[in-house]
C-alpha positions as YAML, in Angstrom:
chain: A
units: angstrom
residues:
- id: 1
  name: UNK
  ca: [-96.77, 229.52, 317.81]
- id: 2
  name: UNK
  ca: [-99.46, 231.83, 319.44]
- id: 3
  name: UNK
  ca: [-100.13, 235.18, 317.53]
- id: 4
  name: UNK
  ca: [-98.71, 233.56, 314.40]
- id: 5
  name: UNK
  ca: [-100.80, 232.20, 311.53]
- id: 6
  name: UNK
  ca: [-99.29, 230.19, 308.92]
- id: 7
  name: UNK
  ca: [-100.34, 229.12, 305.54]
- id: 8
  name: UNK
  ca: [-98.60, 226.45, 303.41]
- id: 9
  name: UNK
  ca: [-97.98, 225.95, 299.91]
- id: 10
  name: UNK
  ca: [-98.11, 221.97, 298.42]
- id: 11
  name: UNK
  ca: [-98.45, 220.17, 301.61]
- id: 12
  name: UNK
  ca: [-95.40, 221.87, 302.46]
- id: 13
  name: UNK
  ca: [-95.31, 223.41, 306.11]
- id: 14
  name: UNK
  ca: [-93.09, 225.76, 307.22]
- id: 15
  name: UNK
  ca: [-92.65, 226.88, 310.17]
- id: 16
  name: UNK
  ca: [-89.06, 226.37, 310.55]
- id: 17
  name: UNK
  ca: [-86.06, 226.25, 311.17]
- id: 18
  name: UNK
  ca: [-83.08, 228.75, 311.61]
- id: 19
  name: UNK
  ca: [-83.33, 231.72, 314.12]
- id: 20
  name: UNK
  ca: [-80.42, 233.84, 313.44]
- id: 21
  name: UNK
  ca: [-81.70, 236.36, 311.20]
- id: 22
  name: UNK
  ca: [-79.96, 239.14, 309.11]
- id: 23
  name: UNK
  ca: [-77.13, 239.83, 311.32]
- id: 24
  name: UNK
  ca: [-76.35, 236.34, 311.71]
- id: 25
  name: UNK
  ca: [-77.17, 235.33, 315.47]
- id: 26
  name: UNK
  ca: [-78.53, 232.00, 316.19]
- id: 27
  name: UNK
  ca: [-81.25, 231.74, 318.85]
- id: 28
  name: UNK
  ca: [-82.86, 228.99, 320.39]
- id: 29
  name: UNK
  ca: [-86.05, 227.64, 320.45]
- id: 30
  name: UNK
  ca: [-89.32, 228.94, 322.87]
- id: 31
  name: UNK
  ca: [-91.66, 226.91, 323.79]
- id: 32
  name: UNK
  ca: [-94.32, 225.42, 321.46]
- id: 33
  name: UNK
  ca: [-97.43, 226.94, 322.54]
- id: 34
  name: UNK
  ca: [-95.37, 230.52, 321.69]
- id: 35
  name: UNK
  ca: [-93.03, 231.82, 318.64]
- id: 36
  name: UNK
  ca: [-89.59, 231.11, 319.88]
- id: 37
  name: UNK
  ca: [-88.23, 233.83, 321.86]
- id: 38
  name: UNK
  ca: [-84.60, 235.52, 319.67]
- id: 39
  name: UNK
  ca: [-82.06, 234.38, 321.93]
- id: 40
  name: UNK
  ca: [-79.21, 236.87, 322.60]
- id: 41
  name: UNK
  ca: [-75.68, 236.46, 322.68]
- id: 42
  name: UNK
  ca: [-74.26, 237.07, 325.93]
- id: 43
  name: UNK
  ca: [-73.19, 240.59, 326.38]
- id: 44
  name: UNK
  ca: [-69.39, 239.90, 327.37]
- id: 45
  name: UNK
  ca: [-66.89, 243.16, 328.39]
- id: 46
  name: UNK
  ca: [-63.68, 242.92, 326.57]
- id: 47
  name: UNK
  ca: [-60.36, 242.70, 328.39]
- id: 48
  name: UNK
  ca: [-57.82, 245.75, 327.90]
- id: 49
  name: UNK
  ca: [-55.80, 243.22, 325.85]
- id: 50
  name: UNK
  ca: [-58.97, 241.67, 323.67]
- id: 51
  name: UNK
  ca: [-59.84, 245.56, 322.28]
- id: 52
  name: UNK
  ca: [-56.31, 246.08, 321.88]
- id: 53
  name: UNK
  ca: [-56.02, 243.46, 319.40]
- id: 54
  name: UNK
  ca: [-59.65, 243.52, 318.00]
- id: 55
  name: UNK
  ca: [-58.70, 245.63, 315.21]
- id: 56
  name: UNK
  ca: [-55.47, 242.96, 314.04]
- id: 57
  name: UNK
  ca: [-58.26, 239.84, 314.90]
- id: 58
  name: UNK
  ca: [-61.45, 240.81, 312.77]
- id: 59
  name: UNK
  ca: [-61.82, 239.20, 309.93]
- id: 60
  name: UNK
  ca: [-64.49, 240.05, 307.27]
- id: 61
  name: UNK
  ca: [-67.95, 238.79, 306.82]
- id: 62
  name: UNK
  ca: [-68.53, 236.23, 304.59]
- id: 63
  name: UNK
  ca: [-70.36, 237.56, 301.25]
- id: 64
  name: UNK
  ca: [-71.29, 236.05, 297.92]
- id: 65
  name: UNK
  ca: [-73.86, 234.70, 296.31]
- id: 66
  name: UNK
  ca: [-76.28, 231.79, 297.48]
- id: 67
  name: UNK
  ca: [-79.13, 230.20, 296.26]
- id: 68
  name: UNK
  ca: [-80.47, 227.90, 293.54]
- id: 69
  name: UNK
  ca: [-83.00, 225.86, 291.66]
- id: 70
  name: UNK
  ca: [-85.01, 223.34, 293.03]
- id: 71
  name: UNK
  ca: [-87.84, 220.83, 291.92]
- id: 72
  name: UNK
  ca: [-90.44, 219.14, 294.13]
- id: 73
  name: UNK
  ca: [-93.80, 217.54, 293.97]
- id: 74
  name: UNK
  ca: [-96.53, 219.05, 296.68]
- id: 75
  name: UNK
  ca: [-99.47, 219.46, 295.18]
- id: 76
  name: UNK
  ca: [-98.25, 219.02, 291.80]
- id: 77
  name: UNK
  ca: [-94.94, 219.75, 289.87]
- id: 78
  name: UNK
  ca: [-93.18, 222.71, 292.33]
- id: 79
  name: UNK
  ca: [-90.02, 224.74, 291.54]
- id: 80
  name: UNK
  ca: [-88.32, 227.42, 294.18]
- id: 81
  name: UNK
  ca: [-85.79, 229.62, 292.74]
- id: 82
  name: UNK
  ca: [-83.20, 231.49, 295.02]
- id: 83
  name: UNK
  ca: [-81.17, 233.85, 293.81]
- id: 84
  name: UNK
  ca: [-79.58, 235.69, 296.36]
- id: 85
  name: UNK
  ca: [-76.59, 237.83, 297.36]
- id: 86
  name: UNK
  ca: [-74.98, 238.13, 301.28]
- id: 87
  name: UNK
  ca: [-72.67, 241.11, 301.69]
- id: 88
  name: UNK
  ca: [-70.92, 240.27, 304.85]
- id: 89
  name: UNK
  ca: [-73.92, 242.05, 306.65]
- id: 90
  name: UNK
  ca: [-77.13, 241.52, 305.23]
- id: 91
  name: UNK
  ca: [-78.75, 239.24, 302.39]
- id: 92
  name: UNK
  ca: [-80.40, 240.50, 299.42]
- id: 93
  name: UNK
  ca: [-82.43, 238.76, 296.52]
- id: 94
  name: UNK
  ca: [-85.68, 236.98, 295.72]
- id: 95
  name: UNK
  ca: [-87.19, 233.64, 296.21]
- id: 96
  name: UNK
  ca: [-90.07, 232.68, 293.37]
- id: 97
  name: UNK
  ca: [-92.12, 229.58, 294.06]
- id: 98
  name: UNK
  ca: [-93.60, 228.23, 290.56]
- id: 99
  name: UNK
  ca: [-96.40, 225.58, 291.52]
- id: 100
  name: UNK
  ca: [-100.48, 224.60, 290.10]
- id: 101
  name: UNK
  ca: [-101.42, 226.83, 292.61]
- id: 102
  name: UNK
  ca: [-99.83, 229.72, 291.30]
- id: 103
  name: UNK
  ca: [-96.14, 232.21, 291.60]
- id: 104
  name: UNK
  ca: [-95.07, 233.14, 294.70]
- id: 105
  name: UNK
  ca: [-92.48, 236.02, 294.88]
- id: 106
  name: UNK
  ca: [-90.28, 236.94, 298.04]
- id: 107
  name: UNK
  ca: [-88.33, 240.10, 298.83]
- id: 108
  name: UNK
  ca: [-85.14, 238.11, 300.49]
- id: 109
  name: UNK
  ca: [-84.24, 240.67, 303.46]
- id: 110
  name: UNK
  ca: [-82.50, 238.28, 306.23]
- id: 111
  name: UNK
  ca: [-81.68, 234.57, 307.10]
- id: 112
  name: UNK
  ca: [-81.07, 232.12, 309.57]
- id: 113
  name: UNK
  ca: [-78.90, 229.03, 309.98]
- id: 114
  name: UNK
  ca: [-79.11, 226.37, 313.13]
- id: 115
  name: UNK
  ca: [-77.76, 222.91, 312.64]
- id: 116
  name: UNK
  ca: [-78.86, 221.04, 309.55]
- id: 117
  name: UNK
  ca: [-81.74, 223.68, 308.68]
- id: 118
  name: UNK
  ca: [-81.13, 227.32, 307.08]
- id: 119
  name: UNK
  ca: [-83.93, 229.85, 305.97]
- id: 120
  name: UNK
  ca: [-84.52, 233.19, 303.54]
- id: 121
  name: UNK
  ca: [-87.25, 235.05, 304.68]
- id: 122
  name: UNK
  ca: [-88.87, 238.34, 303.37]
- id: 123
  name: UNK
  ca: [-92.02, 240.32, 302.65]
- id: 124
  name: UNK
  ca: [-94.01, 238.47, 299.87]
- id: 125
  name: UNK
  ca: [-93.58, 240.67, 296.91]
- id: 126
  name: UNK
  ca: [-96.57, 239.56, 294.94]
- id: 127
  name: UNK
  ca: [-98.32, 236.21, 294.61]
- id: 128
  name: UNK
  ca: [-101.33, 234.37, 292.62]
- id: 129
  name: UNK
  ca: [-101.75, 232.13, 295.16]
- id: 130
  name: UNK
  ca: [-105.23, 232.30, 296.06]
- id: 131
  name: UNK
  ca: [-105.40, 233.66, 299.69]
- id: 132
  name: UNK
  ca: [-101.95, 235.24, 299.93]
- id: 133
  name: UNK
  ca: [-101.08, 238.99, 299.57]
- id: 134
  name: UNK
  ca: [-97.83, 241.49, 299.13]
- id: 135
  name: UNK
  ca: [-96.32, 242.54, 302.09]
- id: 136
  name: UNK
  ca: [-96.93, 239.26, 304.51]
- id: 137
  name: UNK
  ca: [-93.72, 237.70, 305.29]
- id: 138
  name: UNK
  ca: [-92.47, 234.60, 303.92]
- id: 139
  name: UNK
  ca: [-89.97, 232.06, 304.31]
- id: 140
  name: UNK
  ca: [-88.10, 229.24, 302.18]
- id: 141
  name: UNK
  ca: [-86.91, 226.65, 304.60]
- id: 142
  name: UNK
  ca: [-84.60, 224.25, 303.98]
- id: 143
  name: UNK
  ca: [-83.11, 220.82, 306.08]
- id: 144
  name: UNK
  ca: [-79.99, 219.73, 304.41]
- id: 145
  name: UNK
  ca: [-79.33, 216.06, 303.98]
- id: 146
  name: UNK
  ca: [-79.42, 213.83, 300.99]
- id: 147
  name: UNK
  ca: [-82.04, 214.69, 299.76]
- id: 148
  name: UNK
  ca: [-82.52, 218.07, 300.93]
- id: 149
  name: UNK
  ca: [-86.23, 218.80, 302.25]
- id: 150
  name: UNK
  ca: [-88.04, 222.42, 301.73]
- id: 151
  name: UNK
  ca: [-90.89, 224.29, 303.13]
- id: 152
  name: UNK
  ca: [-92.35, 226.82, 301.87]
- id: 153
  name: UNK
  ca: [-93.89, 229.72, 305.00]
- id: 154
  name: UNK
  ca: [-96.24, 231.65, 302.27]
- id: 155
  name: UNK
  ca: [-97.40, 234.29, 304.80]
- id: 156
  name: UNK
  ca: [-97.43, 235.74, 308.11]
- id: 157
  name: UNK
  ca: [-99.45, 239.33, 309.30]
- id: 158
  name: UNK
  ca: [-96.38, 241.33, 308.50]
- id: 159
  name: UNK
  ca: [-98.10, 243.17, 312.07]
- id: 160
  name: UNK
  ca: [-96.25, 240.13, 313.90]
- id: 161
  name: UNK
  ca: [-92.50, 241.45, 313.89]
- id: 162
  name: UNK
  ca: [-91.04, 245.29, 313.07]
- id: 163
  name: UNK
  ca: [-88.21, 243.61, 310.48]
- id: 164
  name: UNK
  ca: [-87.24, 240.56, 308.59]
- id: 165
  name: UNK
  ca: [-84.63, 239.00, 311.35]
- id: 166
  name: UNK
  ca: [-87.26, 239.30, 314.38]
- id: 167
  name: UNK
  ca: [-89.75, 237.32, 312.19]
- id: 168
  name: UNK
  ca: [-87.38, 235.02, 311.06]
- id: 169
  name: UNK
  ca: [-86.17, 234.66, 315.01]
- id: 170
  name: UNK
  ca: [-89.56, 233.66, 316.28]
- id: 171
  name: UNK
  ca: [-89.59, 230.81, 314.56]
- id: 172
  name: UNK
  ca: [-89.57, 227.31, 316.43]
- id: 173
  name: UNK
  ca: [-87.15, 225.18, 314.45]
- id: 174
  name: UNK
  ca: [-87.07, 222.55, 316.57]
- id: 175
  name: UNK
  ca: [-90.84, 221.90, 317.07]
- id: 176
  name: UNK
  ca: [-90.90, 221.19, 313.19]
- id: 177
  name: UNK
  ca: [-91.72, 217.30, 312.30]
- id: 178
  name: UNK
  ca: [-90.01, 216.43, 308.81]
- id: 179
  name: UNK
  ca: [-93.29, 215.55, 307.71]
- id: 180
  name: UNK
  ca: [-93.96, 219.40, 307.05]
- id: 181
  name: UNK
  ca: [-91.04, 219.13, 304.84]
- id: 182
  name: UNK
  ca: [-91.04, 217.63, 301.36]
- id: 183
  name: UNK
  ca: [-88.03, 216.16, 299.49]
- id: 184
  name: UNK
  ca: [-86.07, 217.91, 296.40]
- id: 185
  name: UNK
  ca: [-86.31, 216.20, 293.64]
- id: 186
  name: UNK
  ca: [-83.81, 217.87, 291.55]
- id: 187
  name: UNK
  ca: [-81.22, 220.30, 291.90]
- id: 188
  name: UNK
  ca: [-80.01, 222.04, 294.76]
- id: 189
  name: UNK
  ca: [-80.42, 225.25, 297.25]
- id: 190
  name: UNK
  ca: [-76.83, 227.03, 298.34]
- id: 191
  name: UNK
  ca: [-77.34, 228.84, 302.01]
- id: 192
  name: UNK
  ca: [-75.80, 231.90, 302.46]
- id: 193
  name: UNK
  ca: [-71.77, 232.02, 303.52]
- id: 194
  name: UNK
  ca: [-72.32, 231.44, 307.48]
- id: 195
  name: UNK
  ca: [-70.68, 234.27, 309.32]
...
């Protein structure tokens, strides 16, 4: 991912997964050597009939709370807390990392979804972990299975991207081995309603 430094928290690598960002597009993945270009929906012009019944055929966004506690062993005893909120258009809340190297705290401003892996991402709010600094964005990464695995992105030059979602949408999911990932221990992470 050229231009984009990445530090990790407890073994735990992060460069990851889901590129759809606050809006809720998905993208697909660049290639390695770059940050994955946002992929674009196709730009389709609606039929006479489709606008007419656009109005009767929306539904609303999804909204409601997501998130949760989870525990993990990195470099030491870990625990990410999400506690979040997704109003049919954008996602709001924190994400606090507790480990022996110190608290982590995210601003939750967008996330992504694609296949088995979802993301919140954000400016880092404030941290003690040695190195890291407010305003860098950060990411909480997540591959769902049984167990689920997380990775925690602690910071990126918040230079790299002008908002949350284009950060978020440079991100190569699929060039992540799960060996960046480490397994929950206990309890569980909720991803945002999908739109």
């Amino acid at each position: 991912m050229e231009g984009m430094s990445m530090r990790t928290i407890l073994g735990v690598l992060v460069s990851t997964l889901l590129v759809a960002g606050c809006a809720g597009t998905t993208g697909s993945a660049a290639p390695s050597d770059s940050g994955p270009a946002p992929s674009t929906p196709a730009s389709v012009s609606p039929s006479a009939s489709a606008s007419a019944s656009a109005a009767t055929d929306a539904s609303p966004s999804p909204s409601g709370p997501f998130g949760g506690v989870v525990h993990f062993t990195g470099d030491g005893a870990t625990t990410t807390t999400v506690d979040g909120v997704a109003d049919g258009t954008s996602v709001t809340g924190t994400a606090v990392t507790d480990s022996s190297e110190g608290t982590h705290t995210v601003k939750v401003g967008c996330a992504a979804q694609n296949g088995d892996f979802w993301a919140v991402a954000g400016k880092t709010d404030k941290t003690t972990i040695h190195g890291e600094k407010p305003g860098d964005w950060s990411a909480v990464i997540v591959k769902n299975g049984s167990p689920q695995m997380i990775a925690i992105w602690l910071s990126d030059d918040p230079s790299s991207a002008p908002d949350c979602a284009a950060w978020l949408a440079k991100i190569d999911f699929s060039g992540i081995g799960l060996e960046n990932f480490t397994p929950v221990e206990s309890g569980t992470l909720v991803p945002p309603p999908a739109p």
